[in-house]
C-alpha positions in Angstrom: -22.5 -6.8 197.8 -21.5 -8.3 194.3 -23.8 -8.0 191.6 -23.7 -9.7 188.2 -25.6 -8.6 185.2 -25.1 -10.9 182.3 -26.6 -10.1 179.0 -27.5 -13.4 177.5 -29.5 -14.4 173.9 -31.6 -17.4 173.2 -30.7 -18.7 170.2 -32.8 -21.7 168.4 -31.4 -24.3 167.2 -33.0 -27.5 165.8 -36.1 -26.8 168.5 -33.3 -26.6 171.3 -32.8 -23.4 173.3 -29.4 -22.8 174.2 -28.4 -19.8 176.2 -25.6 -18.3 175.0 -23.4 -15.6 177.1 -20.1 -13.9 177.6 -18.0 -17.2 177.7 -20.4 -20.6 178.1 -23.2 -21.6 175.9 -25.6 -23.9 177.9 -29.2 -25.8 177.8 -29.7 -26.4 181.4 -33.4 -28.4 182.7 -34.1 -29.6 185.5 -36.3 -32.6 185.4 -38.6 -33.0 188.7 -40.5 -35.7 189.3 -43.1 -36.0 192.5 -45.2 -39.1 194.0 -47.6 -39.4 196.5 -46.6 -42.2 199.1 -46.8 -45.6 197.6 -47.9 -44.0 194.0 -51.0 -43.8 195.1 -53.4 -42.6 192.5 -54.9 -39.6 194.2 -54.1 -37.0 191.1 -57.0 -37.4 189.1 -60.3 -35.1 188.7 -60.5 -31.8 190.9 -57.0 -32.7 192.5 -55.3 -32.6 189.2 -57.1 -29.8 187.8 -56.0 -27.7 191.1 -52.5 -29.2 191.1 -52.0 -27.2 188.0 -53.2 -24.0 189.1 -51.2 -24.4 192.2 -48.0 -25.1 190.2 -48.8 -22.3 187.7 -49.7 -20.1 190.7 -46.2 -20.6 192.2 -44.3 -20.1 189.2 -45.7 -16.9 187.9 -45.3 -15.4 191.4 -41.2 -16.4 191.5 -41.2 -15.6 188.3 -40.1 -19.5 187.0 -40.7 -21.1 183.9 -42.6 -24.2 183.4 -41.2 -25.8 180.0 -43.4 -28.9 180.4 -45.6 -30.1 183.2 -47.0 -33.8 182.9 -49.3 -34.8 186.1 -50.6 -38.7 185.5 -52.7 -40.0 188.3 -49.3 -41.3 189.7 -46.9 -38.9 189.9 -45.8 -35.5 188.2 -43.2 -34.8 186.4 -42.2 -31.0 184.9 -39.0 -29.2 183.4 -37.7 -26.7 184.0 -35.4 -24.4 182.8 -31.9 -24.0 185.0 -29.2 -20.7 184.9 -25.5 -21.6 184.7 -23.8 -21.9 187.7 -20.9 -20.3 186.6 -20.8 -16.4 185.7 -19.6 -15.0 182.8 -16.1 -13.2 183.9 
């Protein structure tokens, strides 16, 4: 089993985050976007109000980061944060 510990600093920058470690400095977000079949507008009242929890729910327990969640009546859309894909050396 190969484990990698990378020591890495968040550094700001003109309100952007970059991540900065051994050799590659990145700002990686992933940009989701859901919709209910036919963009139906079902999100609204209770349903929106316990969308959120849900998606807060699921993120503290995986231990994710939300950096913005937008749900319209329409669709959802949220950021989040993303880890390089290629370890430091």
């Amino acid at each position: 089993m190969l484990i990698i510990c990378v020591v890495s600093t968040i550094i700001s920058d003109m309100d952007e985050k970059y991540i900065h470690e051994e050799h590659t400095v990145h700002h990686i977000l992933y940009h989701i976007i859901f919709c209910p079949k036919r963009r139906k507008k079902v999100l609204a009242g209770p349903v929106h109000d316990r969308l959120e929890q849900i998606a807060r729910e699921v993120t503290q327990e995986n231990d994710w980061q939300i950096v913005e969640l937008a749900i319209q009546p329409d669709h959802v859309q949220s950021l989040h944060p993303g880890q390089s894909l290629y370890p430091a050396d």
